[in-house]
C-alpha positions as CSV (number, residue, x, y, z in Angstrom):
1,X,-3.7,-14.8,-4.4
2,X,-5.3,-13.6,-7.2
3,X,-3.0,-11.9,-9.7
4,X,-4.2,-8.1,-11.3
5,X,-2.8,-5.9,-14.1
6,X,-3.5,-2.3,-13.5
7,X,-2.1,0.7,-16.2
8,X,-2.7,4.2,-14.6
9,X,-1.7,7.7,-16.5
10,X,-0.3,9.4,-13.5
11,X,1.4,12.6,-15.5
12,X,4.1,12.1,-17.8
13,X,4.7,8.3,-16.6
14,X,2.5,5.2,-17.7
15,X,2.8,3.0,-14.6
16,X,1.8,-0.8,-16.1
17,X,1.2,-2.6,-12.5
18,X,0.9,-6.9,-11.8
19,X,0.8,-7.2,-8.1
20,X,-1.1,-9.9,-5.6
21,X,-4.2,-7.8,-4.4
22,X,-4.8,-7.0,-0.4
23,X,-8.1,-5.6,-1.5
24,X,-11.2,-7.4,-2.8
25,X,-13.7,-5.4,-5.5
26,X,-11.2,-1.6,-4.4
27,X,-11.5,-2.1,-0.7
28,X,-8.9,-3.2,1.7
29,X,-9.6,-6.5,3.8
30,X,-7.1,-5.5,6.4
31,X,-8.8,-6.3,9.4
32,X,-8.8,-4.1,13.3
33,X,-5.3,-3.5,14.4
34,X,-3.8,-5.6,11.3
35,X,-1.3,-5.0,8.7
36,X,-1.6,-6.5,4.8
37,X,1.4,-5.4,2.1
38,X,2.2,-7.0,-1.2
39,X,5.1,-5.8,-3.5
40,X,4.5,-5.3,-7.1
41,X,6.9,-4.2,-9.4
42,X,6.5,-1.3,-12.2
43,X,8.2,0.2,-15.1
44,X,8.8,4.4,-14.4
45,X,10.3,5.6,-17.5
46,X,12.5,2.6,-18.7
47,X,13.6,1.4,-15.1
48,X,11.9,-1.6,-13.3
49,X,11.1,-0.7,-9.5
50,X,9.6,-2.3,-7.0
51,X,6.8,-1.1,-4.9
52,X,5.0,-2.1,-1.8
53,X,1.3,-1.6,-1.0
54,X,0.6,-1.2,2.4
55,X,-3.0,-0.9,4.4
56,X,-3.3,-0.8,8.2
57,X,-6.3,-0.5,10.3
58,X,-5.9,1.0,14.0
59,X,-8.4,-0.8,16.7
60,X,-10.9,2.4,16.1
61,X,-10.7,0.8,12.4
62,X,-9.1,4.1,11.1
63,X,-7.6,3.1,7.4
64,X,-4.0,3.9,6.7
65,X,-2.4,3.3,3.4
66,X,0.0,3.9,1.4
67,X,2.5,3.0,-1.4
68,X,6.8,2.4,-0.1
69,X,10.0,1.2,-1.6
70,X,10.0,-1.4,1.1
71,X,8.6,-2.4,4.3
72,X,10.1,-0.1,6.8
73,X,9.2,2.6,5.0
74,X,5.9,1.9,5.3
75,X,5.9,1.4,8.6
76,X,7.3,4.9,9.0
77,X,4.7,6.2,7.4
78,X,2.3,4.7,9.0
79,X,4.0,5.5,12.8
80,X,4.3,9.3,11.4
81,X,0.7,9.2,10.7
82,X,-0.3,7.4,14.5
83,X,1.3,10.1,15.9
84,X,0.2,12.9,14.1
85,X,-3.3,11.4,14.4
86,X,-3.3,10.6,17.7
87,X,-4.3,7.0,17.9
88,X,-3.6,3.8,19.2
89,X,-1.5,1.0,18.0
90,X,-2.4,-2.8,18.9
């Protein structure tokens, strides 16, 4: 697993990111009806968190991802958006 440093201005907060990367040149390997997450940890302010990138692909090869304090809340998100979308789960 190759290891990354990323900084990103997001408003007020400099987020200074080193995670594992799921994705190869920005886009996600996750393959049909597959799930890939890493956790990374960040500095918000002066506090240390840590964060978990999550990408799934549906069977129709549909791309959800998204960014949670911890696995099951991805997978919330990701059921939230299934059913809002209407599509199918391996």
């Amino acid at each position: 697993m190759r290891m990354q440093v990323e900084k990103r201005f997001t408003g007020f907060i400099l987020l200074q990111i080193t995670m594992g990367t799921i994705n190869v040149n920005g886009c996600s390997v996750c393959a049909a009806g597959k799930e890939n997450y890493t956790t990374f940890n960040t500095k918000i302010g002066r506090k240390n968190v840590k964060r978990m990138q999550y990408d799934y692909r549906t069977l129709e090869g549909e791309l959800f991802s998204c960014i949670g304090t911890n696995l099951e809340d991805c997978r919330r998100k990701r059921n939230e958006w299934i059913s809002k979308n209407n599509l199918k789960r391996n």
